[in-house]
N, C-alpha and C positions, 0 to 999 in steps of 0.2 A: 829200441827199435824205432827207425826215422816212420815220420807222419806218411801215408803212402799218397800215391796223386789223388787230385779232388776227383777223375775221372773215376778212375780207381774204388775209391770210398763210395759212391755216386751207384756203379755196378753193384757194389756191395749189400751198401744200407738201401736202397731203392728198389734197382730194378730187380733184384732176385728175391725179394722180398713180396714184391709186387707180382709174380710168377707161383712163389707159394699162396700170397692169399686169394689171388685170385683163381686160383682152381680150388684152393677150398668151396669160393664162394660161386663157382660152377656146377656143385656138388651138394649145395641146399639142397635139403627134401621139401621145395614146394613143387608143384608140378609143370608151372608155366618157366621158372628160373631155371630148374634141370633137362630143361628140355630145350629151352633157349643157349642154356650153356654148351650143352654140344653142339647143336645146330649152326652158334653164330663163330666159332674157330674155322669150320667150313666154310662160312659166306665170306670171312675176311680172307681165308687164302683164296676165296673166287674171285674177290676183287681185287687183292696183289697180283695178282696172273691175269686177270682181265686190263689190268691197265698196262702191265706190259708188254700185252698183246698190242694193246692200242684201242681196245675193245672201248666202245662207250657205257654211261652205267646203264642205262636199260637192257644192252646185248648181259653186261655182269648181272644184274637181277634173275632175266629171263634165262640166264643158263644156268645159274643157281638154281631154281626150283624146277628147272625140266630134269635136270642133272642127279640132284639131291632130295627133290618134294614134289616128284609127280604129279602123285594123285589130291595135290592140294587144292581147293577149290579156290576161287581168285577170292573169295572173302576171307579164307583159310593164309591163303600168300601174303594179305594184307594186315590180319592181326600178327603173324608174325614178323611184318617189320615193324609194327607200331611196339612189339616184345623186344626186337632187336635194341628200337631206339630206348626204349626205358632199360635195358641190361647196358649198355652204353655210358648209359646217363651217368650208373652205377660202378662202372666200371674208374669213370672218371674221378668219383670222390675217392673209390679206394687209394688209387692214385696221387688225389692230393694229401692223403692223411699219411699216407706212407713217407713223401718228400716231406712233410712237418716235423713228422715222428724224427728222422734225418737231419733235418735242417742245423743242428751243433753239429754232428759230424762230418758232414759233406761239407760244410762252410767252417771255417775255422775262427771262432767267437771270441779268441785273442788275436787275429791275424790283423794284414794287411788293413785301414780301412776303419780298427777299433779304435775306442777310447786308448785303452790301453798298450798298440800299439804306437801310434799317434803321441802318448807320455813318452813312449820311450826314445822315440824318435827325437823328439823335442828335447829331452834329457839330454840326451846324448852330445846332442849339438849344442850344449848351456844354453837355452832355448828357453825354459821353463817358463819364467816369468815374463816372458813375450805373451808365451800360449796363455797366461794367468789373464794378463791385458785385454787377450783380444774373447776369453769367453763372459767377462767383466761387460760385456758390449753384446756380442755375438747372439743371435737369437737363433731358432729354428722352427719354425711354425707349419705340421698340416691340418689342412684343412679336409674333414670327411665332409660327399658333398654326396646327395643323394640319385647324383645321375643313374639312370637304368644299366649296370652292364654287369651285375652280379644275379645269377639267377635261383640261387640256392636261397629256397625259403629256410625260415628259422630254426624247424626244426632236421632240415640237412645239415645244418650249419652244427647244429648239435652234437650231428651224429659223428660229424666230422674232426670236434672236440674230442667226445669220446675214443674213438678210433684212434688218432691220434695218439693217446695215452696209454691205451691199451698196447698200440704197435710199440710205444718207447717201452712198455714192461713186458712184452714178447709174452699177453698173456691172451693165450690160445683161446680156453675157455669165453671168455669176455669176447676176444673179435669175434668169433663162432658166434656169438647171440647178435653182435654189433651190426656186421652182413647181413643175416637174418631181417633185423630191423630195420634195415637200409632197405633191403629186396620187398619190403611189404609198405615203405614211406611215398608217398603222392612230392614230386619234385616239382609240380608245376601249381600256378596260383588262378584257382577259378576266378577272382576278382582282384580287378587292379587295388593295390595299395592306395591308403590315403597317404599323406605328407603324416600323418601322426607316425602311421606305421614306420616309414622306414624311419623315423628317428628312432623312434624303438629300438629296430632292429640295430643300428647303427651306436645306440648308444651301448647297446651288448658290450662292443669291442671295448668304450669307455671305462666300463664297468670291472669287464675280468680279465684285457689286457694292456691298456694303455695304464692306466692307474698305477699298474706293478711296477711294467717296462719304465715307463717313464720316472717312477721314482729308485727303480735300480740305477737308472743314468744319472741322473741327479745327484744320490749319495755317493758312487763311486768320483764324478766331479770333485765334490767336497771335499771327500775323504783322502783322495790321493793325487787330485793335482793343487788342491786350496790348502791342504795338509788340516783338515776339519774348519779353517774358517766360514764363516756365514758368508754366501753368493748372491750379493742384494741381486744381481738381475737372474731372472726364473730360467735361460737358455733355453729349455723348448716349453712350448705350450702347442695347445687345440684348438682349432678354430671348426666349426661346426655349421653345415647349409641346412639341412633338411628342416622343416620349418620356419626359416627364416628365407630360401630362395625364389622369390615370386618370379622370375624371369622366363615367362613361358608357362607359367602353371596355374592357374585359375582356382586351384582347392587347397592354395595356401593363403588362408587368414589370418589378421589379424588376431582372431581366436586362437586359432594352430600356434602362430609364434610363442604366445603368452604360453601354451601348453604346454610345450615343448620344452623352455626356456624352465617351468615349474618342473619341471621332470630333471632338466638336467639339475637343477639344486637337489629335487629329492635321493637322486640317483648319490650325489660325491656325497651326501649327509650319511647317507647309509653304508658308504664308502668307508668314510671318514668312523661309525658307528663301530662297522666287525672291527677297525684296525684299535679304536679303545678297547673294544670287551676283550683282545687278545691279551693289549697292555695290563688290563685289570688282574688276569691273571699271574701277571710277573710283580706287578708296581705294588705291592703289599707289605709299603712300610708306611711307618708313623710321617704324618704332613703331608702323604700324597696320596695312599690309598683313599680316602673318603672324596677328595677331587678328583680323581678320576673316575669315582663312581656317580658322581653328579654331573660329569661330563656324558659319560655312560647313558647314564639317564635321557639328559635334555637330549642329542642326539636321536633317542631313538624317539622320544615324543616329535622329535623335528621330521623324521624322514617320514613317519606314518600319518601327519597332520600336518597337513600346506600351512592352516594359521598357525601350530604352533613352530614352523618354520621361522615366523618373523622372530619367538623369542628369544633366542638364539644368535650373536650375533658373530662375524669373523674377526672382530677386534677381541672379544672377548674369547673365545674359541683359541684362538694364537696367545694370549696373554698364559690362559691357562695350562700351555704345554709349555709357554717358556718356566715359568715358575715351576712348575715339576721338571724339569729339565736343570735348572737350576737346583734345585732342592734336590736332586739324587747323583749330582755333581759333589756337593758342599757336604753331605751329610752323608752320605749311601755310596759312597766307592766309584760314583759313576754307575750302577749296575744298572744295564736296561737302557744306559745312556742312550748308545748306537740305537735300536729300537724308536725309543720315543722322538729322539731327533729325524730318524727317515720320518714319520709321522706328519714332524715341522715343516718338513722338506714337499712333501706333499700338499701342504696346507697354502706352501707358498708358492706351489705349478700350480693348484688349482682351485683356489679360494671358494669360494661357497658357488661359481657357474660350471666346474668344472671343463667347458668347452666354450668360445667367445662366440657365441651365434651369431653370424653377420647376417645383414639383409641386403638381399638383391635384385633388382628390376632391371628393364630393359629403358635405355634412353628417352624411347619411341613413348613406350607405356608413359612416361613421366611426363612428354612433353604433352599426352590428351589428358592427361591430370592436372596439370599446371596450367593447361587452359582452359580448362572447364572450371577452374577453384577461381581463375582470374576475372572471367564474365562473368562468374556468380558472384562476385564479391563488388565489383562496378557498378552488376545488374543492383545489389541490396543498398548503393549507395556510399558502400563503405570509402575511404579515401585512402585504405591502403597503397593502392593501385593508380595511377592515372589513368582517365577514360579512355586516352587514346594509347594505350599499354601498347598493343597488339599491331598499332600501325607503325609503331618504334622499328629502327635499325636493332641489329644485336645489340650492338655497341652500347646502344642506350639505354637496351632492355639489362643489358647486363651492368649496368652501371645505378637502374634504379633495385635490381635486386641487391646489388652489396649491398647498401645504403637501405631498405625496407624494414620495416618497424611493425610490431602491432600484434595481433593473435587473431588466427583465423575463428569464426565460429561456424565450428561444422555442422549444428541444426539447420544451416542454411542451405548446405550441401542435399541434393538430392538424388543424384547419379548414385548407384551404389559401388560402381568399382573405382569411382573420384575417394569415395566414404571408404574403402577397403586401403587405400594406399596412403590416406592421409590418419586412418587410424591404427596403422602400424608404423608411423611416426612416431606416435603417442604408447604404441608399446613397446618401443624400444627404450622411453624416457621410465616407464612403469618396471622392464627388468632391470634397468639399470638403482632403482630407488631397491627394490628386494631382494636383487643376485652379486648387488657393486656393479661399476662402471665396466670392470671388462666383460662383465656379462653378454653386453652385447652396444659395442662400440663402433661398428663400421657399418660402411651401408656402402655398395658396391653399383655403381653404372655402369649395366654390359650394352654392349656397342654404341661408347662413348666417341663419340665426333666432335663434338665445339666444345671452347667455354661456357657457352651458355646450357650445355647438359647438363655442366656440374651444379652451377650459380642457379639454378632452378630446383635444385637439391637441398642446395644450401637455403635458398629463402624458405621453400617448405619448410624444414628441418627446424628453422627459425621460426617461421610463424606458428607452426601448429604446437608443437612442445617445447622448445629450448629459447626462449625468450632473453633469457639472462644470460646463460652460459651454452655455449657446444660444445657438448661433450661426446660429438660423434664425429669421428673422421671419414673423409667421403675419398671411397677409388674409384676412379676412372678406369673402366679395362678397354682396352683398343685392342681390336679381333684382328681385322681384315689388312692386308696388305696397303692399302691406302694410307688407311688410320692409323698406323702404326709408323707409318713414314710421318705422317702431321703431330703424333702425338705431343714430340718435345714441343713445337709452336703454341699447342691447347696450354699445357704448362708453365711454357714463358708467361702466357697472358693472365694464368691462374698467380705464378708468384710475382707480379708487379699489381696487381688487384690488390691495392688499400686496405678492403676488409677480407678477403680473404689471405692474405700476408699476415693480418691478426690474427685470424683466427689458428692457420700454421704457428704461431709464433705459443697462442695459447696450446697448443697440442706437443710443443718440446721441438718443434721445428720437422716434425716429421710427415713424409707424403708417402704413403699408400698406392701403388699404381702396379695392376695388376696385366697382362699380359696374356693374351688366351692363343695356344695354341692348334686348338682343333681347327676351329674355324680358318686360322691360317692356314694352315694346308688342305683345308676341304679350297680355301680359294686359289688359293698360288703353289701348291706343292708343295713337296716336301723339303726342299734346300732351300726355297726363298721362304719360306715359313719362316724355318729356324734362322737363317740369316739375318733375316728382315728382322725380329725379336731382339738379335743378337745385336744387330746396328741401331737400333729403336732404344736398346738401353745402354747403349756408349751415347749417344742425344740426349738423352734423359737425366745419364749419369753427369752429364755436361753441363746442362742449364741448370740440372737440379746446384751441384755445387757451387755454379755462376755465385747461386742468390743463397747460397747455405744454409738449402734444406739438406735434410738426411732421406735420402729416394728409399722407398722397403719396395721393393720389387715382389708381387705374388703372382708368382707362374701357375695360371689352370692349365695345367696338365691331365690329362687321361690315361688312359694303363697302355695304349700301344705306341711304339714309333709314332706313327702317323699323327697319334694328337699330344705327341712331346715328353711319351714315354720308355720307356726302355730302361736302359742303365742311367736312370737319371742322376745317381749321385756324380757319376762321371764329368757331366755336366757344367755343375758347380765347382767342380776342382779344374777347371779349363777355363773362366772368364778370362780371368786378367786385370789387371791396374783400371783399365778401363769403363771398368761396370763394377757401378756401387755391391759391395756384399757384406753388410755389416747382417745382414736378415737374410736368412732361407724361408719364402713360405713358398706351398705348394700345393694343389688340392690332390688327395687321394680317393679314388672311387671303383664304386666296385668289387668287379674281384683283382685290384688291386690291394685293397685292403686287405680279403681273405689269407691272399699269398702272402703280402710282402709285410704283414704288419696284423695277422690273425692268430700266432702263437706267438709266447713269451719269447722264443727265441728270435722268432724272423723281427720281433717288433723291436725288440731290443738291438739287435745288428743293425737291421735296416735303417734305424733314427742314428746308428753310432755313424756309420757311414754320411749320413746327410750332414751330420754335425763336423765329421772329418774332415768332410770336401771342403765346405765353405769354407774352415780354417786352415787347408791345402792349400786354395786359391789365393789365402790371404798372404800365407809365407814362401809361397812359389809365383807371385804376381809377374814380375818383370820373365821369368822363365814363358809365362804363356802369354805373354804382350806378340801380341802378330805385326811380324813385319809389313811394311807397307807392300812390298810383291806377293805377301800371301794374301793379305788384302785382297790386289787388284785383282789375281786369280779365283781367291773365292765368290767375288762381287761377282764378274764374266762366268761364274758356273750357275750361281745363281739365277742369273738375267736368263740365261739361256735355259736350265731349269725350265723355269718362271714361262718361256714363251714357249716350249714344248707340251708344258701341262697346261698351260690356254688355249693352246690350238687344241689337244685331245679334248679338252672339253668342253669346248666349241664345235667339234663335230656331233652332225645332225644324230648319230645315232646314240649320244651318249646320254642323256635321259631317257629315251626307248628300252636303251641296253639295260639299266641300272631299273628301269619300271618291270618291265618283263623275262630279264634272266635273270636276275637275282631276287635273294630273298626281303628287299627292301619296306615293301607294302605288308610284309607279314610282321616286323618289330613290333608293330602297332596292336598286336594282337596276344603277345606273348604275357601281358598284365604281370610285368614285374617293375614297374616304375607311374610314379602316380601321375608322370606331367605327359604330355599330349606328344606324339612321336615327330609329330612337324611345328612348324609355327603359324605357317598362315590355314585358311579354313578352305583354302579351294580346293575342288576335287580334281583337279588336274594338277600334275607333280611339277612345283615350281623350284629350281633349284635354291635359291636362297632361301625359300622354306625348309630346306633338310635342314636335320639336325646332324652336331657332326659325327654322333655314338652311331646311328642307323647307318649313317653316308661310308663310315669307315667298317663297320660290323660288315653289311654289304658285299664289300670287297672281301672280308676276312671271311665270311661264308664261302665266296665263290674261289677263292682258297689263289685269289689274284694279287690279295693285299697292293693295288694300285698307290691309294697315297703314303705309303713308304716306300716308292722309291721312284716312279714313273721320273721321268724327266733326269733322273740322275744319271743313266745310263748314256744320253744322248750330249747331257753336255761333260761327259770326262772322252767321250766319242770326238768331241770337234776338236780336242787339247790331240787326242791320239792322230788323226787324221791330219795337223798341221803341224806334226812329228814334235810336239811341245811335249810329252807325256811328262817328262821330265819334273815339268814346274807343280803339276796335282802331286808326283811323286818325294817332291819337295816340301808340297804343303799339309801334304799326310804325317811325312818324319817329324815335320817340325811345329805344327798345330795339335793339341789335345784337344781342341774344342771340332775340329775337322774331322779328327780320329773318331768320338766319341758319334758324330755324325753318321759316319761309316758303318761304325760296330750296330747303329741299330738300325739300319739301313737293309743289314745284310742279315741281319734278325727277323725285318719283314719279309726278303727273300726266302728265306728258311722255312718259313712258314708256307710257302704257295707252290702249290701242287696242278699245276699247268695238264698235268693230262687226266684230272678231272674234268674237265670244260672243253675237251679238245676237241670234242663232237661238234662246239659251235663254231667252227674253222669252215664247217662244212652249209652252214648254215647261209641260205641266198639271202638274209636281211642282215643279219650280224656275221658274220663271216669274215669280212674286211675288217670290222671292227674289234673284233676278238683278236685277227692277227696284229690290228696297233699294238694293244697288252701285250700280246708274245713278245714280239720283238724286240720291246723296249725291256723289256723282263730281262730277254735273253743276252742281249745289250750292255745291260745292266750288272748283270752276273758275270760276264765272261771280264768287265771294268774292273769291277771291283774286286775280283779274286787277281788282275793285273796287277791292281794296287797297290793291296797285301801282299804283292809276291806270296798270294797262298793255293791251295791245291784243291780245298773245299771251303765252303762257306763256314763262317762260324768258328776256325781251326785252331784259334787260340782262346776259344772258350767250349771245351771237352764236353764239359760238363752238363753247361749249357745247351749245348748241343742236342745231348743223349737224351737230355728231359725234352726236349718238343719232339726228337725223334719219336721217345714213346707216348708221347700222348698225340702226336701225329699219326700213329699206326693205331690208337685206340679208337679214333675216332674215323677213320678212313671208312668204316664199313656204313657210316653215321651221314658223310659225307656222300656216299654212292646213293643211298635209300634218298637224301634230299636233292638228289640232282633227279633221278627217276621218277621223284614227286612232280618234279619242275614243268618236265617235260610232258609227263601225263596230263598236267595240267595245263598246257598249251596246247596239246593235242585237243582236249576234250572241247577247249576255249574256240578251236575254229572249225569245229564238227556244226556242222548243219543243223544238227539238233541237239543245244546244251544241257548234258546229264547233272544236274545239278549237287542231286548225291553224290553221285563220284565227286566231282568238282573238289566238295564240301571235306569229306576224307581226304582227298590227296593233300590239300590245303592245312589241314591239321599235320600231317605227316612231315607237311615242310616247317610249321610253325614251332611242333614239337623238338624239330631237328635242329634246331636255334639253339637250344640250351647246352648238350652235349658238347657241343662245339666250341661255343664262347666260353665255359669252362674252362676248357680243357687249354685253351692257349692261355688264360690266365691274362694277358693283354690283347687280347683283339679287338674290341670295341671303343 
């Protein structure tokens, strides 16, 4: 019997699955859930029929309980939406434990995309020892980063394991209690997280699914494209922010880091610990059982006791399993071989840091640290510095930081956030002496602009710890649409730089330069974002080879379109000759992580994928080399783009819009991320204070999803209207990197639900405003289904499709209750006399209503 369609399998293993538990789970005997359960199948057909009346939500509320809950008292109508939005909440994790339980089925875990397809592809075409070459090189790096957009406390995340497990063994009993347990769990967090917390949290995934995944990829590597050779370079690794991210967060110490950094050793030691005492039970022959029990041992004295961590070391640790590995080779048949070798295998992804914790600040922060350390160090006399430092050109200033000598002394230092940034200098040198050098080897400039943002890294770096040697690599990340046009010229000036040429040269000739997409499209949209990235690293990939560095490109990416997410493996299998990709790195967050990389299987697929593109890209290069007419065409969609989404956000009402109809001001309040919701401190909304998780969430609330796609609409409109349509239709057939543009483009349209909001059409302040959104929407949509020659959005991905449709109707009811909040709360805002109570509950209602939601798309934020 043939495999049936992923659509197909999708109905099967999902949605009617999702249909049985969840009327189980409407049929709890507690009394607020079974009484919420019937009630809220009502409200949601009052809303399907209210919107396609045309009815706005408040008319939908208000005819639901004159309708269905008469005699409710308005304190009565209001605890049951606040009931509504918690069965909601719940609704949504059954939802995702279901698609987990699914995820081998519905996705095909030899298909398209795998390792093992990808072998055989390669096979086929006597290929083999190309693909040998290029994973001999090839690396794949993400990065967990602690941005706020996952709102599932720890113990949801549990339940959602559990669940999960229960659903793959169809065991009734067990979900019966699991619901249960779910219906009676608190899903929101009274107090914001510290930066300990979510490593914690985040180190979970390190712990019981990356550690697996990651070494099932590895040995099947070995095993069947190296045919069991030893793979000196690791191919993927972790790269780790939370506690190391200072950029924007004030509660991350120099303490924090060192913590964190001791946690992740304790964390692979224990790791490393259960995977002996499984072996002890097999390895029970003469010469090897008694060393493995003294591995056994130190081990576990290592993971329960930080000092006896040090005695312990990874040379010896690795020595120890090749010798048993050896010894049950030569003497023992090999038995246990496969085993202890995966073991090795692990040892050599993840050495005693298990995750590279990078450190990262903002430019801006670095350059009032580097002048406050410069006057104090002039002011005590010292002659590090010249007196007249500060009156210097760049030029010169950066000419005497290469060339600077000496060791700061920070008893001098008095400021304490000078002392917070210059003594995580000093702990990056202290993990690297206790965890090894990859422990924590990078340190990251976010909105990097000049030479001299780096070379003031670089001298810190130098004076305060690394006197003798550098053994930290320093990336520049360039956000904003400007910077990112200047980037290559910051670079040229960086590889003709003397000492920093050396210092590349000591680091294996390799540059770090990392690439931020949110903030891209929070500034220029969403085609000159990725454009602009895309043209920023054929420049890069340029100069950098000029002078023969090796460029590692790490894209921050976020989980929606709009900040550079979507089908990202797509991505990478679309560059071209053009843009170095010898390294995948990319940051993952959120609930991105949960979905794409939270069960064995998704994490497994998903990393085989990221690993397949890059090596896609490698052996299908001149195939995606773009011609110079798809060039020009893309550049002119771009530009145009680019001036469509400047003018919209340059109208007067677009921070108004953004302050008072959406849920923007409320992120702030949701305490599920420990750094601050903006950057600057004023209390009036300044846009380059947002952040771009609120900026984009925002839009994804009000179910407009703006920065995936605004502007798209209007420039494939000027190509239609000069009867050109031809040349986008040209540069869609024959561009993957355009296509893959497209497909998430039309992901963000899928998403937005235009006749929630339609009431503010009618609206005397924003009215006008709301129909720019429409138009360009509508615009937009009627393009891109031109395009596609397709008939619905989405049409060749079924699948895909069917899963947002139903968590698009889960939450629908979720969505009506936060637009009704909205509005109560503008009403109450210019009533004569402000009820402050009210106010205070409606305001919850809309804060609570955040969670459901950003769930449930799994990428919105």
């Amino acid at each position: 019997m043939g495999t049936q369609p992923k659509l197909t399998r999708f109905n099967q293993e999902v949605l009617s699955k999702y249909q049985i538990y969840n009327s189980i789970f409407m049929t709890l005997p507690f009394d607020t859930i079974s009484k919420t359960g019937v009630l809220l199948p009502l409200f949601h057909e009052t809303c399907k029929k209210g919107f396609e009346r045309g009815d706005d939500p408040t008319t939908i509320v208000d005819t639901f309980f004159s309708k269905y809950q008469g005699r409710r008292s308005k304190e009565s109508q209001i605890n049951l939406l606040f009931r509504f939005i918690q069965y909601i909440e719940r609704q949504v994790v059954l939802f995702d434990a279901i698609e987990d339980a699914a995820f081998p089925t519905v996705n095909n875990m030899d298909g398209i995309g795998t390792l093992r397809s990808l072998k055989e592809a390669v096979a086929s075409d006597g290929n083999l020892e190309m693909l040998r070459q290029y994973l001999e090189e090839f690396k794949v790096r993400i990065v967990l980063t602690a941005h706020p957009t996952q709102f599932y406390p720890g113990s949801v995340l549990g339940i959602i394991t559990d669940l999960t497990e229960a659903i793959k063994n169809n065991d009734l009993l067990q979900i019966n209690d699991l619901l249960a347990q779910l219906g009676k769990t608190p899903f929101f967090k009274r107090t914001k997280p510290t930066p300990y917390d979510e490593a914690i949290s985040l180190i979970w995934y390190l712990e019981n699914v990356f550690y697996y995944s990651f070494g099932t990829i590895y040995d099947y590597i070995q095993q069947n494209i190296f045919d069991g050779k030893q793979v000196d370079n690791d191919i993927i690794n972790l790269g780790f922010w939370p506690g190391g991210d200072r950029d924007g967060n004030p509660f991350v110490t120099p303490e924090i880091t060192l913590k964190v950094a001791s946690r992740l050793k304790m964390t692979i030691l224990k790791n490393y610990y259960k995977s002996v005492r499984k072996l002890r039970r097999r390895l029970t022959f003469s010469d090897v059982e008694d060393r493995v029990a003294a591995l056994e041992s130190q081990l576990y004295n290592a993971f329960i006791d930080v000092d006896a961590a040090n005695n312990i070391t990874l040379e010896h640790f690795k020595s120890e399993l090749e010798f048993i590995l050896k010894t049950i080779k030569e003497k023992h048949q090999s038995l246990y071989f496969k085993e202890v070798n995966s073991l090795l295998n692990k040892v050599h992804l993840f050495g005693f840091h298990f995750a590279t914790l990078d450190i990262r600040q903002d430019s801006r922060a670095h350059d009032k640290v580097f002048t406050e350390m410069v006057d104090t160090l002039i002011a005590s006399g010292s002659d590090i510095f010249p007196k007249n430092y500060n009156e210097l050109s760049e030029t010169e200033q950066v000419k005497i930081l290469s060339e600077v000598k000496g060791k700061v002394d920070l008893s001098l230092i008095k400021d304490e956030e000078v002392l917070k940034a210059l003594n995580t200098i000093k702990a990056i040198k202290e993990i690297q002496s206790k965890n090894g050098e990859r422990a924590a080897n990078r340190y990251i400039i976010s909105n990097n602009q000049t030479t001299l943002n780096v070379m003031q890294l670089f001298a810190m770096l130098k004076l305060v710890a690394f006197q003798d040697e550098l053994t930290v690599d320093i990336g520049p990340l360039f956000e904003t649409i400007t910077d990112l046009e200047n980037a290559h010229l910051v670079m040229e000036e960086l590889y003709t730089n003397p000492a920093y040429k050396a210092h590349l040269k000591a680091r294996g000739n390799k540059q770090t330069i990392m690439l931020g997409f949110s903030d891209g499209t929070k500034d220029g949209g969403y085609l000159m974002a990725n454009w602009a990235i895309f043209k920023a690293k054929e420049r890069l990939t340029e100069v950098s080879r000029k002078y023969d560095v090796s460029v590692i490109f790490f894209d921050g990416r976020g989980g929606p379109p709009a900040r550079g997410g979507g089908k990202t493996h797509q991505f990478y299998a679309s560059l071209g000759p053009t843009i170095e990709d010898k390294e995948v790195q990319l940051t993952i967050q959120g609930q991105t992580i949960s979905s794409n990389f939270g069960t064995l299987d998704s994490s497994q697929y998903n990393m085989e994928q990221l690993i397949s593109s890059g090596i896609y890209n490698q052996l299908h290069e001149d195939v995606n080399r773009m011609s110079p007419d798809n060039v020009k065409v893309m550049d002119d969609l771009a530009n145009t783009s680019l001036q469509t989404y400047m003018d919209f956000k340059g109208h007067p009402m677009f921070i108004p819009y953004l302050e008072r109809m959406s849920t923007l001001k409320y992120y702030a309040k949701t305490n599920i991320g420990s750094r601050p919701s903006k950057r600057g401190k004023s209390d009036k909304l300044i846009f380059s204070d947002l952040r771009a998780i609120p900026f984009v969430g925002s839009w994804s609330q009000l179910k407009q999803n703006v920065p995936g796609f605004f502007g798209v609409g209007t420039a494939l409109k000027k190509y239609e209207d000069a009867g050109e349509f031809d040349k986008v239709k040209h540069l869609y057939k024959s561009s993957n990197f355009f296509r893959t543009l497209i497909a998430n483009s039309m992901m963000s349209l899928s998403k937005s639900f235009f006749d929630l909001t339609k009431y503010m059409a009618e609206d005397p302040e924003f009215g006008e405003f709301w129909e720019i959104i429409h138009t360009e929407y509508e615009t937009t949509k009627r393009l891109l289904l031109k395009l596609t020659d397709s008939k619905v959005l989405m049409e060749d991905e079924p699948a895909g499709k069917a899963s947002i449709e139903v968590r698009e109707s889960i939450v629908l009811p979720l969505l009506t209750i936060q637009q009704y909040a909205l509005k109560k709360i503008q009403e109450l805002e210019k009533a004569e006399v402000r009820d402050e109570a009210q106010i205070e509950i409606f305001e919850k209602i809309v804060t609570r209503s955040l969670f459901g939601n950003i769930n449930a798309s799994r990428n919105s934020a």
